[in-house]
N, C-alpha and C positions, 0 to 999 in steps of 0.2 A: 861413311866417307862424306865431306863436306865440300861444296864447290867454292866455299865461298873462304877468305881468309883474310884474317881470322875469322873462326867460327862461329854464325848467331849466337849459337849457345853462349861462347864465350861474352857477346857483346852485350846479350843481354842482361846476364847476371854483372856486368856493372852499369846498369841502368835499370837497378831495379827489378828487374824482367817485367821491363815496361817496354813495347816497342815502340810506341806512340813518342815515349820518352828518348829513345834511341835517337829515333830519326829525328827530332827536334834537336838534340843537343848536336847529331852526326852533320842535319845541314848548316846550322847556326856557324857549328867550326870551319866548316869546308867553304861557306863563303867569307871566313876571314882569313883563310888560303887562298882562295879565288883572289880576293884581294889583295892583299899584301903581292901574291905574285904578278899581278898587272902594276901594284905601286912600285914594287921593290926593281921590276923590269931593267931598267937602268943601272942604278948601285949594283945591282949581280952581275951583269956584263963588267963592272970594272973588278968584282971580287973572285969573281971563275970563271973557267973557261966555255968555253963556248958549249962544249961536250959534259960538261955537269950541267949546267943549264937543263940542255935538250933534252936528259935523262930524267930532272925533275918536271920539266914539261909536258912530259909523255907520261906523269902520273896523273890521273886527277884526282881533284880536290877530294872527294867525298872519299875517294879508297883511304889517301894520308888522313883525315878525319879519325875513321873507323881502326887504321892501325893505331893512333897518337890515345884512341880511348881504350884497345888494348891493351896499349901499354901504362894505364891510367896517369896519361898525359893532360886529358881534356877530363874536367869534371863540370860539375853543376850544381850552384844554389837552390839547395831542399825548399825553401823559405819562399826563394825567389818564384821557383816553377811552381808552386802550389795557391801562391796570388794570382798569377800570370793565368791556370785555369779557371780560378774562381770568379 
């Protein structure tokens, strides 16, 4: 039984079963949620209501991340990450 969800297991077999890789691509996404939702702040008060809002805001970023690469939403440049350690 897993506490966590989605399941490591699951995450990391789409990262390779790399977790180093994981967490790099998992915070990479999640502070372009971070951001978008401080830029977007505005436009979404005119596009929903108050109570959808407050329900994505009581998510945070790093969980949306890890579901979005569950659902292989969020990938990553083979090419690019293997320059980036070298």
């Amino acid at each position: 039984m897993s506490l966590m969800n989605p399941p490591i297991d699951e995450l990391l077999g789409k990262a390779d079963n790399d977790r180093f890789l994981l967490c790099a691509v998992a915070s990479e996404r999640a502070r372009d949620i971070n951001d978008m939702m401080r830029g977007q702040r505005d436009r979404a008060l005119a596009l929903q209501s108050a109570t959808q809002i407050a329900q994505l805001a009581g998510r945070k970023p790093l969980s949306l991340a890890m579901e979005e690469i569950a659902r292989d939403e969020v990938g990553y440049d083979h090419q690019k990450f293997d320059e980036e350690i070298s």
